[in-house]
DSSP file (Angstrom, degrees, kcal/mol; ACC not computed):
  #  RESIDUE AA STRUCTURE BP1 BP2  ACC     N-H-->O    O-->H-N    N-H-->O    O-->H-N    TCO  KAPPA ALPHA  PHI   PSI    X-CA   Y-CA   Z-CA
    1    1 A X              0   0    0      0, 0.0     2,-0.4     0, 0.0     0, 0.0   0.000 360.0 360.0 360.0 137.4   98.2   36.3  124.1
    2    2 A X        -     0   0    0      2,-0.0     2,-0.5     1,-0.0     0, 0.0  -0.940 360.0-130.4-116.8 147.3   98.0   32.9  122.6
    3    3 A X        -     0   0    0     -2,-0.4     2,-1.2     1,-0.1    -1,-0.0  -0.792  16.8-166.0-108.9 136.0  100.8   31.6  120.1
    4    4 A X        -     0   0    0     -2,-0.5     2,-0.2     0, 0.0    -1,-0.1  -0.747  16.5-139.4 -97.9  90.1  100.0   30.2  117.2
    5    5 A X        -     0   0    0     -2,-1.2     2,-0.1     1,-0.0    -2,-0.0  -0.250  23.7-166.0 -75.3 117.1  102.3   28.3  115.2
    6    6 A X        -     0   0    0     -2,-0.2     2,-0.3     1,-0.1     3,-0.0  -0.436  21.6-118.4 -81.3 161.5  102.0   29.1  110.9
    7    7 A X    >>  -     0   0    0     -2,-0.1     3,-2.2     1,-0.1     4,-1.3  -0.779  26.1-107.8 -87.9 155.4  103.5   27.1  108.4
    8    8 A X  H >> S+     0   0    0     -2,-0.3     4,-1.9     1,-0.3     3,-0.9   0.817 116.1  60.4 -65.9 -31.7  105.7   28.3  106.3
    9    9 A X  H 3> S+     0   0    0      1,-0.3     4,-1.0     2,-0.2    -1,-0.3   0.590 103.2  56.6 -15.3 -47.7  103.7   28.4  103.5
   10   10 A X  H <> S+     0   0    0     -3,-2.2     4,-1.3     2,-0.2    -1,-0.3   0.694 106.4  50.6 -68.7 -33.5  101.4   30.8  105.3
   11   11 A X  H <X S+     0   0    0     -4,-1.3     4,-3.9    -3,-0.9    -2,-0.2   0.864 105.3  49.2 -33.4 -62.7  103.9   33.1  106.0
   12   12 A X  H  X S+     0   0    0     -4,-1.9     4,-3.5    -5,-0.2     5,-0.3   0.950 117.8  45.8 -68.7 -34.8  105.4   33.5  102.6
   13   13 A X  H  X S+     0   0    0     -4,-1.0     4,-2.0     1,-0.2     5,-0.3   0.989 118.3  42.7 -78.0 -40.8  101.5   34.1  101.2
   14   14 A X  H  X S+     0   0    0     -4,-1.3     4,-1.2     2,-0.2    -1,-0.2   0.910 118.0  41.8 -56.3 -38.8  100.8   36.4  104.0
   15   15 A X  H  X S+     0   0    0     -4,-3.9     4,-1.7     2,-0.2     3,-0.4   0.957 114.9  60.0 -86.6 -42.3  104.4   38.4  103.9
   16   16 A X  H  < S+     0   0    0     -4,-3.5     4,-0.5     1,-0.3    -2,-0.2   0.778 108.0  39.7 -51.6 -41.5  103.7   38.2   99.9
   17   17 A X  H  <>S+     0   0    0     -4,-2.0     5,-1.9    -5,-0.3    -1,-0.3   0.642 114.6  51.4 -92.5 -12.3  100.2   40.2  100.1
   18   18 A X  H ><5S+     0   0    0     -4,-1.2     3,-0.9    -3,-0.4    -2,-0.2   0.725 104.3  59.6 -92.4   6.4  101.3   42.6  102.4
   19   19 A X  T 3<5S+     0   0    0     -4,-1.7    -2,-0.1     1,-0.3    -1,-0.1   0.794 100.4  46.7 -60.4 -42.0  103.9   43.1  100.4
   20   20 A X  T 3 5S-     0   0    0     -4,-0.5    -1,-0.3     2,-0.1    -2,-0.1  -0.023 131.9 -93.1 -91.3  43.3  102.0   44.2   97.2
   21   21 A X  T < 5S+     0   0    0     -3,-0.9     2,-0.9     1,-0.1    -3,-0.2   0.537  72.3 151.9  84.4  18.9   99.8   46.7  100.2
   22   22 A X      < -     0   0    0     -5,-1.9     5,-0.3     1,-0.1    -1,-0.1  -0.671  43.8-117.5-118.9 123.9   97.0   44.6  101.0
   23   23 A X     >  -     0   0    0     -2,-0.9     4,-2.3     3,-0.1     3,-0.4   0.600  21.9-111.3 -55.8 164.1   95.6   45.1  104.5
   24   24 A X  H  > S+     0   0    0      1,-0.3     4,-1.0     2,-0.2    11,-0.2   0.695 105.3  57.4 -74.0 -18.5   95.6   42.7  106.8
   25   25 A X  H  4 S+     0   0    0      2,-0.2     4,-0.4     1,-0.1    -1,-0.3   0.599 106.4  56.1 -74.7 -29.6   92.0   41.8  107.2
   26   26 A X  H  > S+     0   0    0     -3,-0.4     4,-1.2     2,-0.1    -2,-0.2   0.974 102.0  49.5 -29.1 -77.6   92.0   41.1  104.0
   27   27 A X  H  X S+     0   0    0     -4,-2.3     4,-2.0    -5,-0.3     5,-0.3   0.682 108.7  53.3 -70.3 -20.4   94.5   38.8  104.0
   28   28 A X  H  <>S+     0   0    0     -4,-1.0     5,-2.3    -5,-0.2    -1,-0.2   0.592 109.1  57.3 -95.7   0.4   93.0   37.0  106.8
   29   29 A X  H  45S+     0   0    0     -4,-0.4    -2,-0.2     3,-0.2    -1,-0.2   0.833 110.9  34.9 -32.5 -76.4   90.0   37.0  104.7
   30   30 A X  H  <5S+     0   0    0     -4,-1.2    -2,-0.2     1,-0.2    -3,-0.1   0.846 123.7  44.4 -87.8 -15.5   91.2   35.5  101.9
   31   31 A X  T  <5S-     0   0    0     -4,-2.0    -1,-0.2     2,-0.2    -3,-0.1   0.723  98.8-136.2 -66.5 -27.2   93.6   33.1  103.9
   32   32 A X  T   5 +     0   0    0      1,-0.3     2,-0.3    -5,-0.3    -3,-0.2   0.990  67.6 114.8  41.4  75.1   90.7   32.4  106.6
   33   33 A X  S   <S-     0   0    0     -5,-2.3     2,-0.8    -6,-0.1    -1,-0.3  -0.987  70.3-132.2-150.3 136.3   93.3   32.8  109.3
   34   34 A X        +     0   0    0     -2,-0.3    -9,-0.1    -3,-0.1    -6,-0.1  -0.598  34.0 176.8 -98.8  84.3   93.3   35.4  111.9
   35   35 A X        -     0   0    0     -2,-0.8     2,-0.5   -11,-0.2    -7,-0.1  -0.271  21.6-134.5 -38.2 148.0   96.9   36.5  111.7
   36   36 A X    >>  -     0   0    0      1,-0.1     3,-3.4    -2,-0.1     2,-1.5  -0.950  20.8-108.2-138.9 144.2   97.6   39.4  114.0
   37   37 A X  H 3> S+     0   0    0     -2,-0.5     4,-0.9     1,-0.3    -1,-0.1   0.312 110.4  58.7 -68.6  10.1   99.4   42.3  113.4
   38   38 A X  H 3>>S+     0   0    0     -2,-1.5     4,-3.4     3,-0.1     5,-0.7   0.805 107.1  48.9 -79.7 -39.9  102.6   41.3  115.6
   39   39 A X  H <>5S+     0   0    0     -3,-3.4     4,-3.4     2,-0.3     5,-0.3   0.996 109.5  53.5 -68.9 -36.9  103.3   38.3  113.7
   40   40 A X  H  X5S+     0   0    0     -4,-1.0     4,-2.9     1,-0.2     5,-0.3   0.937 113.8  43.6 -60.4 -27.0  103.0   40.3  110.4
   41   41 A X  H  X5S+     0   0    0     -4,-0.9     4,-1.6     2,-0.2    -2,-0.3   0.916 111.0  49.0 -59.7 -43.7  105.4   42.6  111.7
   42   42 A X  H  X5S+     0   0    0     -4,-3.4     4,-0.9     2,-0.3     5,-0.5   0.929 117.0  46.3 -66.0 -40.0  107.8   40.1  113.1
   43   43 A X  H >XXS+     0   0    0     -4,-3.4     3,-3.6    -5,-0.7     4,-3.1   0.909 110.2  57.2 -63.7 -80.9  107.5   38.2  109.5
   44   44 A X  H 3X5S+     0   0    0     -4,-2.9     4,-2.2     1,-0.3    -1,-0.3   0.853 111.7  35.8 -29.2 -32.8  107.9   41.3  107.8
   45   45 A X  H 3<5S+     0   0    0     -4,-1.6    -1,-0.3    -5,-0.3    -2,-0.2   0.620 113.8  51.5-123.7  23.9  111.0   42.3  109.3
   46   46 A X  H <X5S+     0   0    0     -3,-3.6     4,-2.3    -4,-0.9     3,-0.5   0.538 117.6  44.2 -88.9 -53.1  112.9   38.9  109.6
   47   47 A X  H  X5S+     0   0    0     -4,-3.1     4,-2.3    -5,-0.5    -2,-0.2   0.973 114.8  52.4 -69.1 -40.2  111.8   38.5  105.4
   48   48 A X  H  <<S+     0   0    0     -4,-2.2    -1,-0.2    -5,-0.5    -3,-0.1   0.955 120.4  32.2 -46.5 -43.6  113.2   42.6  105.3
   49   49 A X  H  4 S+     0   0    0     -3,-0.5    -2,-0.2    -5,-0.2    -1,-0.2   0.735 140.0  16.8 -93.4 -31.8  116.8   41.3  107.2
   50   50 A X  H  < S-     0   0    0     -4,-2.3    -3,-0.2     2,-0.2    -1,-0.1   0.453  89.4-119.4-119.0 -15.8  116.8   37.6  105.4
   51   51 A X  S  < S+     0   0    0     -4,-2.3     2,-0.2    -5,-0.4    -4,-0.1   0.670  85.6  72.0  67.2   3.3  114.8   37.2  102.6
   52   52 A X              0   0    0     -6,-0.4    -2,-0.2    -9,-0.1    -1,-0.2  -0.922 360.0 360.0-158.7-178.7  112.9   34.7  104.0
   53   53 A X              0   0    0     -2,-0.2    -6,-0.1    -3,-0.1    -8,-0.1   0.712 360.0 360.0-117.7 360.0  110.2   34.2  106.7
């Protein structure tokens, strides 16, 4: 596994569309980024506990 460091900026638009349901291949579509589906989780549930990513 290799890590890949986002900006935050990519974060908040990534946790922001999977927010409103839209899958994650999508979003790494329309971002042209391969996010992968740990980090969205991880984002997602630091932004669930904080409010932020």
């Amino acid at each position: 596994m290799v890590f890949v460091r986002y900006d935050r900026q990519v974060k908040v638009i990534v946790v922001n569309m999977a927010r409103r349901g839209v899958p994650l291949d999508q979003i790494n579509e329309t971002i042209d980024r391969s996010v992968s589906p740990d980090s969205l989780s991880r984002w997602m549930h630091i932004y669930n506990n904080t409010r932020d990513v």
